[in-house]
C-alpha positions as CSV (number, residue, x, y, z in Angstrom):
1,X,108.7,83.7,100.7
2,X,106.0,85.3,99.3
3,X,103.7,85.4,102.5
4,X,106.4,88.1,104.2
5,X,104.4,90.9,104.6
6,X,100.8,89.9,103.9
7,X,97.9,88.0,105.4
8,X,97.7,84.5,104.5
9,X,95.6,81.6,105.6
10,X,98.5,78.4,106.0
11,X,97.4,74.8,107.4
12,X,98.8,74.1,110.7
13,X,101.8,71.1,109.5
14,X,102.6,70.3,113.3
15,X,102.8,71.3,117.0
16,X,106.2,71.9,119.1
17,X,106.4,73.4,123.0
18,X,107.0,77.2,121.1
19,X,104.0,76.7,118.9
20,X,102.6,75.6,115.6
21,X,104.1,75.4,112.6
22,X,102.4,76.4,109.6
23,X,102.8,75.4,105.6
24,X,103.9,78.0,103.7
25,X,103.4,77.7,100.0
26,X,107.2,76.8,98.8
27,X,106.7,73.4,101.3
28,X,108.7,75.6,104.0
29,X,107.7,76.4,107.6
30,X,106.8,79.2,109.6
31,X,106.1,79.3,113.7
32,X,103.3,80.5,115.1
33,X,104.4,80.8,118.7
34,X,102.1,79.4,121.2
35,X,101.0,82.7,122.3
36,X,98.7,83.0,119.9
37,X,96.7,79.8,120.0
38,X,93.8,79.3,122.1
39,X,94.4,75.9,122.1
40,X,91.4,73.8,120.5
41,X,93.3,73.7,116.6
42,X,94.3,70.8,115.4
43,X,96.8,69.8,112.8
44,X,95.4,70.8,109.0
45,X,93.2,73.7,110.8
46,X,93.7,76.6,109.1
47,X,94.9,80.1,110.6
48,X,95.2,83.4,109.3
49,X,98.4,85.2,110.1
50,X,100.6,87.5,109.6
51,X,104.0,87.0,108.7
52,X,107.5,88.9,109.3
53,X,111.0,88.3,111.2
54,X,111.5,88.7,114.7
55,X,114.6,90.8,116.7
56,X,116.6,87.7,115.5
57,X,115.5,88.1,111.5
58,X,113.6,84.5,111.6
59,X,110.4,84.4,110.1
60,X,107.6,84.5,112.5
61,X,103.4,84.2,112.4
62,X,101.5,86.3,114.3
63,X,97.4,86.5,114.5
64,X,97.6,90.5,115.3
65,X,97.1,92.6,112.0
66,X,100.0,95.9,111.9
67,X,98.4,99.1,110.3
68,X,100.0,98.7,106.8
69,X,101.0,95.5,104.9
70,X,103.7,95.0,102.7
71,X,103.9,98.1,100.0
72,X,100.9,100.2,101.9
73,X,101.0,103.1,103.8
74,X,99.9,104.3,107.2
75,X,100.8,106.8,109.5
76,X,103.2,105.9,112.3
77,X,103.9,106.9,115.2
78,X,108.1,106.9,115.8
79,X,108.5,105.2,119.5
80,X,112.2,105.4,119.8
81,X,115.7,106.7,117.7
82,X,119.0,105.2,117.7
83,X,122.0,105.8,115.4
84,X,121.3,104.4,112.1
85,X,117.3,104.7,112.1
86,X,114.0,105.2,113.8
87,X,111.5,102.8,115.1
88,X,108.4,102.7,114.2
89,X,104.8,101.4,115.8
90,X,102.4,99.4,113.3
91,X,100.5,97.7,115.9
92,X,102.9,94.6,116.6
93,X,105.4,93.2,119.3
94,X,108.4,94.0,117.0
95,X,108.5,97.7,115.9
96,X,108.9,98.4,111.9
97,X,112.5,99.9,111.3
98,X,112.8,102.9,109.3
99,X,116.6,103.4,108.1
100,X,118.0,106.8,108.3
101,X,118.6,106.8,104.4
102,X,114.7,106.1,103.7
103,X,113.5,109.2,105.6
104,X,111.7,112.2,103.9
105,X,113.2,114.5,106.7
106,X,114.5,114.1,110.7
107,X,112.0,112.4,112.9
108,X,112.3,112.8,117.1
109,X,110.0,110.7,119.3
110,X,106.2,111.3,119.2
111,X,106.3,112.1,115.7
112,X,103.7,110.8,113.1
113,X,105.3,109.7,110.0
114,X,103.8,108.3,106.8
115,X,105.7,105.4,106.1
116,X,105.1,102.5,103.2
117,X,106.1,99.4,104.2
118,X,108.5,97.9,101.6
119,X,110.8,94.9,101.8
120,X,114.6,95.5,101.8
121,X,115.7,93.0,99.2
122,X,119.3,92.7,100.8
123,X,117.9,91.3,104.4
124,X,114.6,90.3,103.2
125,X,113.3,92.1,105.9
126,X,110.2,94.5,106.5
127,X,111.3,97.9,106.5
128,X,109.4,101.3,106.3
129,X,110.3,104.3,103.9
130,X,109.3,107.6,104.3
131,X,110.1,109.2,101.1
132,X,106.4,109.1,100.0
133,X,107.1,111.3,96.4
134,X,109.1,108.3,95.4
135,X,106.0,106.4,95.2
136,X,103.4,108.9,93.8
137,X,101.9,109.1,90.9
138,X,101.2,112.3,88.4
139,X,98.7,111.1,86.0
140,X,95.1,112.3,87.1
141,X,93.3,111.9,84.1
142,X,91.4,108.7,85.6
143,X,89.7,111.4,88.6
144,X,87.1,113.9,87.6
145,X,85.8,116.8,89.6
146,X,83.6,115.8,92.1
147,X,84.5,112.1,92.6
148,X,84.2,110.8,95.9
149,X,87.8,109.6,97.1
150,X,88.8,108.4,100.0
151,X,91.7,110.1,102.1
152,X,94.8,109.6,104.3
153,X,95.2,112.6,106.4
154,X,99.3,112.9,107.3
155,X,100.7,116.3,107.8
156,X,99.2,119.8,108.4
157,X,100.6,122.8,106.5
158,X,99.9,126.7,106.7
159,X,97.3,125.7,103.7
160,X,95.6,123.1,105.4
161,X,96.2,119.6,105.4
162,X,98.2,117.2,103.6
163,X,96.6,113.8,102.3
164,X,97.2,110.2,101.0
165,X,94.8,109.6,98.1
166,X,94.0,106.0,97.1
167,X,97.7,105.8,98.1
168,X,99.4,106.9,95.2
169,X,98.1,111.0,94.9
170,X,98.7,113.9,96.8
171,X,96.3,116.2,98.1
172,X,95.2,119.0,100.2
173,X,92.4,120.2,102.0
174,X,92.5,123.5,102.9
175,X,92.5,125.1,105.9
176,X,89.4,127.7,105.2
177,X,87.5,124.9,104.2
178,X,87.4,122.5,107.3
179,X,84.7,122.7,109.2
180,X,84.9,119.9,111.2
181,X,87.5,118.5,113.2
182,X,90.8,116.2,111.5
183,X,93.2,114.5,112.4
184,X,96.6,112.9,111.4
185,X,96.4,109.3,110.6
186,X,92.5,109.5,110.1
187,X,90.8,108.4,106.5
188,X,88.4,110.6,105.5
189,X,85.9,110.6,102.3
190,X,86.6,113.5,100.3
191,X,85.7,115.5,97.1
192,X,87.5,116.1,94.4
193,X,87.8,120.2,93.8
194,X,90.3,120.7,91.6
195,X,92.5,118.4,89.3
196,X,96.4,120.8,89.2
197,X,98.9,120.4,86.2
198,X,101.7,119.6,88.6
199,X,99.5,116.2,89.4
200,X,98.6,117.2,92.9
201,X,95.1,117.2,93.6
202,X,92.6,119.5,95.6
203,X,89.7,118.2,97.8
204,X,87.3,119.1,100.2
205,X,85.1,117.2,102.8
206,X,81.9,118.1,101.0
207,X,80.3,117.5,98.1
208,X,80.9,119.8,94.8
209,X,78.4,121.6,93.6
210,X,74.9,121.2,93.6
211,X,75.3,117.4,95.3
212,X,77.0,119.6,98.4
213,X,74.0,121.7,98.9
214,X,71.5,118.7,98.4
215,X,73.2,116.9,101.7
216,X,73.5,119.8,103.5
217,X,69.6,120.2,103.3
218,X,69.1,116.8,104.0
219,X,71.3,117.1,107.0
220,X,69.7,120.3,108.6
221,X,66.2,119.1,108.2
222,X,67.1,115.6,109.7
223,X,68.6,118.5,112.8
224,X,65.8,120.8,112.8
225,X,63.1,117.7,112.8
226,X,64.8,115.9,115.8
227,X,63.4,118.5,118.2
228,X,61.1,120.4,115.9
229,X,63.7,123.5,116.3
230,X,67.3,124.7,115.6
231,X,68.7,128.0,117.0
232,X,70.5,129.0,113.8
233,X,69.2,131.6,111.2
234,X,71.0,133.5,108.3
235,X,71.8,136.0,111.1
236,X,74.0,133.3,112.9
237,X,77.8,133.9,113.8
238,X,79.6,132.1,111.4
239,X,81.5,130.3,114.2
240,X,78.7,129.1,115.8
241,X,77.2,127.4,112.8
242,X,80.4,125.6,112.1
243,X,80.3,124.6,115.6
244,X,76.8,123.3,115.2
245,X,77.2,122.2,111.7
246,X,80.4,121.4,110.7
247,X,79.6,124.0,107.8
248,X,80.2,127.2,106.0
249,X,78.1,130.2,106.7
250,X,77.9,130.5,102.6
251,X,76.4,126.5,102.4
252,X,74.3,127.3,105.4
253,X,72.3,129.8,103.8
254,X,72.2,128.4,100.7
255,X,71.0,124.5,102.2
256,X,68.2,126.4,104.4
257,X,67.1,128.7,101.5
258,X,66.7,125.3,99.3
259,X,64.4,123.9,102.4
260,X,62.5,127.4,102.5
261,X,61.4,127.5,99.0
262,X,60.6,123.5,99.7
263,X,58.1,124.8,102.3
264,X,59.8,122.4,104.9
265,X,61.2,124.7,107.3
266,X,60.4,128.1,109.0
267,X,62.7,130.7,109.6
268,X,62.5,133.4,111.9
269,X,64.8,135.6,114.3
270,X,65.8,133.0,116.8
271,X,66.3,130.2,114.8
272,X,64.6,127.7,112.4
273,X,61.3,125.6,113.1
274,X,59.7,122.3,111.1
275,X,56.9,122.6,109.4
């Protein structure tokens, strides 16, 4: 069935009590229980679904979207453990079963995992796999430095954190250079820093280079001409402009000394003023 696992728009091919049963494309059937109707369709109307197997393994529609389709990732969060596996929560009824043999490490309850969703040939079922370096890939050579990617966050190290990008590279942020607050499971746009030989790549939530400093200018006037004043100067803790911010005392000085020389800003002791 090649609609197991993905969102697919099927023709409604006749009503029952349960539901609706749609066409799927090799002239079988799949029910949409009546749960999810609203009850104006008609037969032929199309509806876009979701499709997996229920707690009795029988293919089943659903209008709710899960967090990852079939060979995608996402981070889950494990909602309950049992002998043989973990379960996890991608946003449906039916919880997404991650075997035992398909995990990176031991999982307890309230963990976030980052799982790929992958169908187990043997029960043609939906199952997800945490062994994430099974699916990664070392070839950089398509990324240059300074490329905007975008980024799964899904684990924090002592270095910083760990990230998904474009779901087949590893990356890290690190910890010195977050300024503003992450966390696990979010997608964030990042930069790339620095391309490494063992295919892992480094990145940071700012722009390289002279891009990084441009925005930062940009965003401090935009601050400082809200209410005509900002109470920051190079004499600032660094703390508190990261707090205020979201950026390095080093780009600070640098992104006000651009709007200085611009003749767009004032600075004096207690803080910075619009011209």
């Amino acid at each position: 069935m090649k609609e197991l696992g993905v969102i697919s728009t099927l023709p409604i091919n006749r009503f029952t009590e349960n539901g609706a049963y749609l066409q799927l494309s090799d002239s079988g059937e799949v029910l949409l229980p009546k749960r999810y109707l609203k009850g104006e369709e008609k037969e032929g109307d199309p509806v876009e679904v979701f499709v997996y197997t229920d707690s009795e393994d029988r293919p089943v529609a659903v209008t709710d979207r899960p967090v990852a389709l079939l060979d995608q990732f996402a981070v889950m969060e494990v909602k309950d453990l049992t002998a043989i596996g973990a379960f996890l929560d991608w946003g449906l009824e039916k919880d997404l079963f991650l075997p035992t043999s398909e995990m990176r490490e031991k999982v307890g309850k309230g963990d976030r995992v980052l799982a790929m969703v992958c169908l187990d040939h043997r029960t043609n079922r939906l199952v997800g796999v945490s062994k994430y370096e099974d699916f990664l890939l070392s070839d950089t050579s398509g990324f240059q430095v300074g490329q905007e990617v975008e980024a799964l966050v899904f684990d924090r190290t002592a270095l910083g954190y760990k990230v998904l990008i474009q779901d087949f590279y590893e990356g890290l942020i690190y910890e010195n250079e977050v300024f503003t607050p992450v966390q696990i499971g979010e997608s964030v746009r990042a930069f790339i820093k620095k391309l490494r030989e063992d295919g892992k790549i480094d990145v940071q939530l700012t722009q390289v280079g002279r891009q990084k400093y441009e925005e930062g200018a940009d965003f401090i006037l935009r601050r400082v001409q809200e209410n005509g004043f900002l109470p920051l100067s190079d004499k600032s803790d660094p703390e508190q402009i990261r707090n205020e911010l979201g950026m390095s005392k080093k780009q600070f000085k640098q992104c006000i000394g651009q709007l200085y020389k611009k003749k767009k800003i004032v600075i004096k002791e207690d803080g910075i003023y619009s011209v």
